[in-house]
C-alpha positions as CSV (number, residue, x, y, z in Angstrom):
1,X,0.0,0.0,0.0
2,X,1.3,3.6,-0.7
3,X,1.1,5.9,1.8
4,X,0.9,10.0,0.5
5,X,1.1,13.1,2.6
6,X,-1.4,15.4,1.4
7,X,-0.8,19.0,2.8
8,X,-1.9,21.1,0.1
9,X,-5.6,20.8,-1.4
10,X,-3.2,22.0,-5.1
11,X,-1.6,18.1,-4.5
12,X,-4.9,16.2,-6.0
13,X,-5.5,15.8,-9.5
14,X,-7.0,18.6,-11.6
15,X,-7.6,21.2,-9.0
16,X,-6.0,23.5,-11.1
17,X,-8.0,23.6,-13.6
18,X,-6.4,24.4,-17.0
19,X,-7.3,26.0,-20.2
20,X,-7.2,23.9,-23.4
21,X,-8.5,26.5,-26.1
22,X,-6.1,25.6,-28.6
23,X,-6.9,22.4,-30.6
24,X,-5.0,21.0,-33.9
25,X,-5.6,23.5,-36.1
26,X,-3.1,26.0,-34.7
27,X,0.0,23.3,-34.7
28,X,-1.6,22.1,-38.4
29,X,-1.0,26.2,-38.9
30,X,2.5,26.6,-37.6
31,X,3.7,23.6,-39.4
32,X,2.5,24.9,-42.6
33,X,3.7,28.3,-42.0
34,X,6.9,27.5,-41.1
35,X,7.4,25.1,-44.0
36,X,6.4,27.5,-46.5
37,X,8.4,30.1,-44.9
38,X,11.6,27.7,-45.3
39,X,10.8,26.7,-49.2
40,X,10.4,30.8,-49.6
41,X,13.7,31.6,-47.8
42,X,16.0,29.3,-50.3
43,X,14.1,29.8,-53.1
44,X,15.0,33.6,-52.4
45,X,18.5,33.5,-50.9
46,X,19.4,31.2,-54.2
47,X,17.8,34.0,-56.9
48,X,20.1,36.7,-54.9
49,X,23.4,34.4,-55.1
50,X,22.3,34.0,-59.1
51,X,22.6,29.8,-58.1
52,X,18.7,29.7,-60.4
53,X,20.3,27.3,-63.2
54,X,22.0,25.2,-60.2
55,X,19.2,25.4,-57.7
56,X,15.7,24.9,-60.0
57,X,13.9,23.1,-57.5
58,X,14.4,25.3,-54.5
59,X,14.2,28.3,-56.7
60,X,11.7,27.3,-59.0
61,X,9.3,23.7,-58.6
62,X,9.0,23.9,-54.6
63,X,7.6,27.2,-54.7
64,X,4.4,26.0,-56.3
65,X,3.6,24.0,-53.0
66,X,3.6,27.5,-50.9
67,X,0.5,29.1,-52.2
68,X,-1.3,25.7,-51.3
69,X,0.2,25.2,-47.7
70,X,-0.4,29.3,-46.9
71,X,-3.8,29.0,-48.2
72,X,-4.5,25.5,-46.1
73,X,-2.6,26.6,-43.0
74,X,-5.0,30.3,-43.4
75,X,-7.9,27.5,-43.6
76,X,-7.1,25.7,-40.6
77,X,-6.5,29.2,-38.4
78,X,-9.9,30.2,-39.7
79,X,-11.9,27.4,-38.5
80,X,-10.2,28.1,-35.2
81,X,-11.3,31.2,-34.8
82,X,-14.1,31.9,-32.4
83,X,-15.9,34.8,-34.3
84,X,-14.6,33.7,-37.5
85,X,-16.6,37.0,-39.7
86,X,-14.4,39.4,-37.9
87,X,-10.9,38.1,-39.2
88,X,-11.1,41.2,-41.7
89,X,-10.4,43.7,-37.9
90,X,-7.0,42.6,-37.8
91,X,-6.5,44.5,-40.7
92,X,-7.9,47.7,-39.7
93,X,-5.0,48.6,-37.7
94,X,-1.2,47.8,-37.2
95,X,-0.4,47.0,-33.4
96,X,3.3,46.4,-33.1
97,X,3.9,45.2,-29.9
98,X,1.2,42.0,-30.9
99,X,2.7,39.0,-32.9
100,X,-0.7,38.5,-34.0
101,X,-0.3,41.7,-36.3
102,X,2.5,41.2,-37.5
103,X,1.7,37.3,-38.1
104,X,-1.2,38.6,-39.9
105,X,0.1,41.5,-42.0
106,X,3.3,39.5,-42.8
107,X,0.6,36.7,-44.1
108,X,-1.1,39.6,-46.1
109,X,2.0,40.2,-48.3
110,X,3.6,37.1,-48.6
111,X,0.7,34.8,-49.6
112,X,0.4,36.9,-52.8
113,X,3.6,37.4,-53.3
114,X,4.1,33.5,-53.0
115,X,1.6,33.1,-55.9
116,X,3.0,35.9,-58.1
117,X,6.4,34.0,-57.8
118,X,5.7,30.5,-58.7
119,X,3.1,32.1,-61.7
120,X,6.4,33.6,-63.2
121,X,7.2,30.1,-63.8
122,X,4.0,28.4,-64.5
123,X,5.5,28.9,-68.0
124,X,9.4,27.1,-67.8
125,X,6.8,23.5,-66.2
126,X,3.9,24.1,-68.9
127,X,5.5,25.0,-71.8
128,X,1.8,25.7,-73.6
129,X,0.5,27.6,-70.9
130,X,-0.9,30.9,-72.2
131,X,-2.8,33.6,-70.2
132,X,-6.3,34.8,-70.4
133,X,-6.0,38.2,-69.9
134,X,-3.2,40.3,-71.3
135,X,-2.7,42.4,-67.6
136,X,-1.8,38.9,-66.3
137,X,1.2,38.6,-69.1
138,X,2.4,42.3,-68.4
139,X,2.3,41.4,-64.4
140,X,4.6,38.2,-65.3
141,X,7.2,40.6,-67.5
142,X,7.3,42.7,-64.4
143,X,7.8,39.7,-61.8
144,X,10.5,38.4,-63.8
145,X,12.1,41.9,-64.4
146,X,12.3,42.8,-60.8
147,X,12.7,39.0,-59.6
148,X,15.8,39.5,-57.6
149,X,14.7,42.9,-56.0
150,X,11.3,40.9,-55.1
151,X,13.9,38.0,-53.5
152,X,14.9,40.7,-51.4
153,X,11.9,41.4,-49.8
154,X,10.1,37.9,-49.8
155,X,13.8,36.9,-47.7
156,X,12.8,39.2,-45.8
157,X,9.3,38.0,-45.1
158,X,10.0,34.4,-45.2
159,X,12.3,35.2,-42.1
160,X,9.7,37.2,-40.3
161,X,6.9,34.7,-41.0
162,X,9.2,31.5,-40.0
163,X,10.4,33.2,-36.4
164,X,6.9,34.3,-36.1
165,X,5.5,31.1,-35.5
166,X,7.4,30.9,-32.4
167,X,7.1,33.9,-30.9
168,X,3.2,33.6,-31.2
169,X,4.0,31.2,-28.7
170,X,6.6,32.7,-26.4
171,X,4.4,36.1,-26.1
172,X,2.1,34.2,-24.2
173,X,3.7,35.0,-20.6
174,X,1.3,32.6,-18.4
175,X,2.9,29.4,-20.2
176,X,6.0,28.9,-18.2
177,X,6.9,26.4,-21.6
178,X,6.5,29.0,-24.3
179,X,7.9,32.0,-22.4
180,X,11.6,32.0,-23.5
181,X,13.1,34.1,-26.0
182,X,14.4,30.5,-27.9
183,X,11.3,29.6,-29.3
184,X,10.8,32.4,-32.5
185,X,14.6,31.1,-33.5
186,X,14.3,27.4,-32.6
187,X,10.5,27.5,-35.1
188,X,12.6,29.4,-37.9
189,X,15.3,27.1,-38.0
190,X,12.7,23.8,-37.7
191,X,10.8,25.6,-40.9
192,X,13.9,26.1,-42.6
193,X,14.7,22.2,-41.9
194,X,11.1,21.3,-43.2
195,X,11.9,24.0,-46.4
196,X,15.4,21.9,-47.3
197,X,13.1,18.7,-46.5
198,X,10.4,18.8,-49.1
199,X,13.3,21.0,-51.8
200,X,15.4,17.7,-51.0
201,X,12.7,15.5,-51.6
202,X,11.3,16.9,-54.9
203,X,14.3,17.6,-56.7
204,X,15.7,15.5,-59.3
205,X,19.6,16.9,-59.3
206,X,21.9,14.4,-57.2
207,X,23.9,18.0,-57.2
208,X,21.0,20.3,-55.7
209,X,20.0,17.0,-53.3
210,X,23.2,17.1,-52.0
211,X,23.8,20.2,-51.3
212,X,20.0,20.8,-49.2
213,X,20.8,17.8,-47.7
214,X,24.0,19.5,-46.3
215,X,22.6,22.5,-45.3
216,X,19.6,20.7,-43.6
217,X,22.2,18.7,-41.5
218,X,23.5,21.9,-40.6
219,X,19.9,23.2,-39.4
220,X,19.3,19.9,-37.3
221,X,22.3,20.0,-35.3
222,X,21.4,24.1,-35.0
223,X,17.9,22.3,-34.0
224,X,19.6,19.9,-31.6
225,X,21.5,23.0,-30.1
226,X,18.6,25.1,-29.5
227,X,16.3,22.5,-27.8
228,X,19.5,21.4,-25.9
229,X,20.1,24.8,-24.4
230,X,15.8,25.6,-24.2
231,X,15.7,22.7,-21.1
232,X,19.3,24.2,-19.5
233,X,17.4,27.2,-19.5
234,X,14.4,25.6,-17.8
235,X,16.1,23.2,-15.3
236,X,17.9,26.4,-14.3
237,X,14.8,28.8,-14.2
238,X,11.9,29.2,-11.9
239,X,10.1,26.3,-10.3
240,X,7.2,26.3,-13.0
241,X,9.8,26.0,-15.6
242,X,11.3,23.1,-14.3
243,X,7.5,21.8,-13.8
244,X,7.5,22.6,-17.4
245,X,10.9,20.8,-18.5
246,X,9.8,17.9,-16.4
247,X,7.1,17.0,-18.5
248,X,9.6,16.3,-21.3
249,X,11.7,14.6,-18.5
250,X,10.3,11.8,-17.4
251,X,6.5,13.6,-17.3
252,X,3.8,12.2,-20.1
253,X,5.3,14.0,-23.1
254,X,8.9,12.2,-22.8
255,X,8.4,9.1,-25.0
256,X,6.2,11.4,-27.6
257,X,8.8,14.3,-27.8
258,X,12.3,12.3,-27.7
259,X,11.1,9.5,-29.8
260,X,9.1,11.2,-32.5
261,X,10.5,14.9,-32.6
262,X,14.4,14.3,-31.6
263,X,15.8,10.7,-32.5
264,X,13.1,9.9,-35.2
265,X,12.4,13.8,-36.3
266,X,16.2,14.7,-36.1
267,X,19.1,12.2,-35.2
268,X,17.8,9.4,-37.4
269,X,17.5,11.9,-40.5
270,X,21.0,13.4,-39.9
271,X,22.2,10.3,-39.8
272,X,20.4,9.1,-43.3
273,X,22.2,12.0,-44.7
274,X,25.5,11.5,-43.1
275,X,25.2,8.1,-44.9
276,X,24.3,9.8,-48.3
277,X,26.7,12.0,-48.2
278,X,29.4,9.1,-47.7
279,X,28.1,7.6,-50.9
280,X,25.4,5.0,-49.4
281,X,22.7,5.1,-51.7
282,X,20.0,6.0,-48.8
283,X,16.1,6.8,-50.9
284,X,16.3,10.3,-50.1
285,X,12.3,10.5,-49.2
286,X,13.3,8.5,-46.1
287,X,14.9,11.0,-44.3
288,X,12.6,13.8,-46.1
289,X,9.4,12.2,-44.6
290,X,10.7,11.6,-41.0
291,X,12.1,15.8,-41.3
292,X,8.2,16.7,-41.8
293,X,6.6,14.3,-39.3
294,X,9.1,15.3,-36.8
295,X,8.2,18.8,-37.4
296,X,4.7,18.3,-37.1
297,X,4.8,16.5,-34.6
298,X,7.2,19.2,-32.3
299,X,4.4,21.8,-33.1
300,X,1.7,19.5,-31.9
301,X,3.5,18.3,-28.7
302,X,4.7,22.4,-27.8
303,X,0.9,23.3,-28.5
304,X,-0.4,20.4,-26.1
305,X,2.0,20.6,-23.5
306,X,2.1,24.4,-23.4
307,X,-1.5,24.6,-22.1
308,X,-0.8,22.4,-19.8
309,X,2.0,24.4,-18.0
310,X,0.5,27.4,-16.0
311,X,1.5,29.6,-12.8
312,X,0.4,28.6,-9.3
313,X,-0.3,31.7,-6.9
């Protein structure tokens, strides 16, 4: 029989209530936000190095996946929304000390701007394609004319919008798991892993595979280092921190989180490419697929277990 010392009313289960207002839409959102923030960053940083002929799939092909995961990833914040008609008010001002206006003005510009790019090369994969309307040719010519001054400012965005999915998190002070200033860098450089991911999957160039599969084994072990020094941080914080680090450390998201996100979302994968890289023929969706499920699955866990964490008074 166990015997427990109860001096506290706080020490039975679910006293503390806790709110759960935040369902899978938002990580669905994040994930896809900070996926098509990495495909947007290359393709950019690539067309301002003049690496187009070198790089076609970051560049070029895996920009036609952005306007669909924005558009999806707008979708799934909708339906979250609680008084989804008024979405149009975040637009009616500019409040710069809220993420949530700069998520959604940042959204504003790049969405079209991810369309406009991947239509100026709707032509180079359909060879017959012709447009309706003669405005839509003369916005091409202008697209392609002013292509690397555009780069410029959608590198720009795509680095706003990929941070941004972390510190929509962090700004929330009452969840001793999201406040720290690590979290807007360590969801940029997990979106920019996911970005290389799906570029490294989809191209067809052993050259351009190689080369995003070394800069996305670069990003992990930047990934590794961040969520490394994020629990030092905790275990060496406040007592609701550590509450919070616990839960990854031994508590009920410590199989789901080291298992899914870290050894099968980021050491296996870096492995895979290690391997590649040595000249073992390793299918290159392997480690691809396990980059975007352990993404996915980080957002979902940090969602979850966020809520979870709270201040006691």
């Amino acid at each position: 029989m166990k015997e427990e010392l109860i001096i506290s009313g706080r020490m039975n289960p679910n006293i503390d209530p806790y709110l759960h207002i935040w369902h899978w839409h938002i990580p669905v959102y994040l994930f896809l936000g900070g996926l098509a923030a990495g495909i947007l960053f290359f393709a950019a940083l690539y067309t301002i190095m003049g690496r187009e002929k070198e790089m076609p799939t970051a560049v070029k092909w895996a920009t036609f996946l952005v306007p669909i995961t924005l558009v999806v990833g707008l979708l799934a914040l909708f339906f979250d929304l609680k008084h989804q008609l008024y979405f149009w008010q975040l637009y009616t001002t500019v409040r710069i000390e809220s993420p949530m206006s700069w998520g959604a003005w940042v959204l504003m510009f790049i969405t079209p701007l991810s369309m406009l790019w991947a239509a100026s090369y709707i032509k180079e994969a359909i060879p017959t394609w012709k447009w309706k309307f003669k405005i839509l040719d003369q916005i091409e010519a202008l697209v392609i004319k002013y292509r690397k001054a555009l780069a410029w400012v959608m590198l720009a965005l795509a680095v706003i919008l990929g941070i941004y999915t972390g510190i929509l998190l962090s700004a929330f002070n009452a969840r001793p798991l999201w406040n720290t200033s690590l979290l807007g860098p360590l969801f940029l450089v997990s979106g920019m892993s996911t970005g290389a991911a799906t570029i490294m999957w989809m191209s067809k160039s052993h050259h351009e595979r190689k080369i995003m599969s070394m800069v996305d084994l670069v990003l992990i072990i930047v990934e590794l280092f961040f969520i490394t020094h994020l629990f030092m941080g905790f275990l060496a914080s406040t007592a609701v921190q550590i509450e919070a680090a616990e839960l990854f450390l031994g508590g009920q998201f410590t199989v789901s989180f080291w298992v899914f996100v870290v050894i099968l979302g980021l050491v296996f994968p870096a492995i895979l490419e290690i391997m590649e890289l040595r000249g073992y023929k390793i299918p290159v969706a392997i480690p691809a697929i396990l980059i975007l499920f352990g993404g996915l699955a980080f957002r979902f866990i940090m969602v979850e277990a966020g809520q979870l964490t709270r201040y006691l008074y």
